[in-house]
C-alpha positions in Angstrom: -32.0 -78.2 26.7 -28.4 -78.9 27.6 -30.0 -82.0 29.9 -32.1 -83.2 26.8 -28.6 -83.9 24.9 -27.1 -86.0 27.8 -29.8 -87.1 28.3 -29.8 -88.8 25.1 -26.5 -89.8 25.3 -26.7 -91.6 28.1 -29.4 -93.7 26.8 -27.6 -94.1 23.9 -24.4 -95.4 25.9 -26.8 -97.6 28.4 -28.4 -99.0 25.7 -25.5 -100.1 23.0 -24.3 -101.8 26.5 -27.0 -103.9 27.1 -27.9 -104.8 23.3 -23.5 -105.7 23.4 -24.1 -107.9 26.5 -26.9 -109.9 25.0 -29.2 -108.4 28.1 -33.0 -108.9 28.3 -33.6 -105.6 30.1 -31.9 -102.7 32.4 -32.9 -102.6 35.7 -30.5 -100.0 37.4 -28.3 -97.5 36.0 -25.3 -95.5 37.9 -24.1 -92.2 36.8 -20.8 -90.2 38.2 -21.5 -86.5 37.8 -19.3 -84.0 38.1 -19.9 -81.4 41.1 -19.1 -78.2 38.5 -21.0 -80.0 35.6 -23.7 -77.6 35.9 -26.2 -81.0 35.3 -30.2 -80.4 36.5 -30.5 -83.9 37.6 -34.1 -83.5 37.9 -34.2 -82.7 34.3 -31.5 -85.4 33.2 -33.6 -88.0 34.9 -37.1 -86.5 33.3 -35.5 -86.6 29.8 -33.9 -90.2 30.9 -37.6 -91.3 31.7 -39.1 -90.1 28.2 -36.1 -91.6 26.1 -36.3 -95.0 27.4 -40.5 -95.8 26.9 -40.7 -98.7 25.1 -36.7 -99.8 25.2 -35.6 -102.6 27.8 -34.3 -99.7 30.2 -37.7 -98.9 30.4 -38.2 -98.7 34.2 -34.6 -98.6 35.2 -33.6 -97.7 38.5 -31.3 -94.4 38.2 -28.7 -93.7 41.0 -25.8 -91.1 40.9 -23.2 -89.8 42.5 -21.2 -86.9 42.7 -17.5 -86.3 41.4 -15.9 -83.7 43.2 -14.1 -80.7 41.6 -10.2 -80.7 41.7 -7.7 -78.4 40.5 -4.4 -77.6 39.0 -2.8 -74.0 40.0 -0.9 -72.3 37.6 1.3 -70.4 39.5 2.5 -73.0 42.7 1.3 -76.7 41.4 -1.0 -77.4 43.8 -3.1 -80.2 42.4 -6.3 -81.0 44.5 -9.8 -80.6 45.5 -11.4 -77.1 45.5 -12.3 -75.1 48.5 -16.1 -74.0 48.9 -17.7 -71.0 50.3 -21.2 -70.5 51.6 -23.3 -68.0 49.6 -24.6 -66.4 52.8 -25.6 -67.7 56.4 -29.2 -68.5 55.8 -28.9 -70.2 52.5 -26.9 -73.4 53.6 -25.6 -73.6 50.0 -21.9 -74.0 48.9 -20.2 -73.1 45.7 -17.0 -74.5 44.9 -14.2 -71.9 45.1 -11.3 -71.8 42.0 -8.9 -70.2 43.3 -5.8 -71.7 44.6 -6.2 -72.9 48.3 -2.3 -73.1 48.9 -1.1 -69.7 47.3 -4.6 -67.7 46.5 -3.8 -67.9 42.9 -6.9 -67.5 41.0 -4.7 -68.8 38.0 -6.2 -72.2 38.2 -7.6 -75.1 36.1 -10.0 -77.7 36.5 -8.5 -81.0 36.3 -11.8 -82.8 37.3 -15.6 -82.2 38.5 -16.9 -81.6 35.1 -17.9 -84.9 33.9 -21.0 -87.0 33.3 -19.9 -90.7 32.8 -22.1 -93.9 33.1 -20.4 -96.1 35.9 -22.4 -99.4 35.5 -25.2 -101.1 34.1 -27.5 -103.4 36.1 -29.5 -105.7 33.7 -31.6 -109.2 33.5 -30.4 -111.5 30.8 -33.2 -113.6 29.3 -31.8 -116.9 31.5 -32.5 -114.8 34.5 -36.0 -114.0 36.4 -36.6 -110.3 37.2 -34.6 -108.8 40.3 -31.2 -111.3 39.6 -29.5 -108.4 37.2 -25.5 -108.3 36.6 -23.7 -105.7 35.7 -23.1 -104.9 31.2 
């Protein structure tokens, strides 16, 4: 249920923005996610879908990326992104890798990748017919 409570605050954010903005309806919503968020998107976007019916984001297109992981080692400095490793050769499926790429420290910690941020807001304002949306 972890997705059902950002879910919720998503909407929550999305919405406040629009009402703020005076906007008739949200057309299109863009999300940063971190890549070590451990975020179903499939489930985000199911709970997004229920918990806009009958709001003005009803409908709303709902595009994200991904915010990749970065690091801070404990033992040399090195601030940067994360290496990855395969799982095995047939599953063609990464996972990020914490420990240090410069000294093999596993003393690390993540500066970044964990997030879940609304980045912008496309909506209609009542002046405008459907498909001219700004950005709230």
């Amino acid at each position: 249920m972890h997705e059902f409570s950002l879910a919720q605050s998503v909407v929550e954010t999305v919405l406040q923005a629009a009402a703020r903005h005076g906007a008739a309806a949200v057309e299109e919503v863009n999300l940063e996610v971190g890549e070590v968020a451990l975020v179903n998107m499939e489930q985000l976007e199911w709970h997004i879908r229920v918990l806009t019916q009958s709001t003005m984001a009803e409908g709303a297109r709902l595009n994200w990326k991904t915010a990749p992981a970065r690091i801070l080692c404990l033992e040399c400095g090195y601030q940067g992104a994360v290496g990855h490793k395969e799982l095995d050769s047939t599953s063609h499926f990464e996972i990020p890798i914490f420990e240090c790429p410069a000294c093999e420290s596993p003393s690390t910690k993540i500066t970044s990748g964990r997030e879940l941020r609304v980045v912008d807001i496309h909506a209609r304002f009542p002046e405008q017919a459907p498909g001219e949306a700004d950005h709230a």
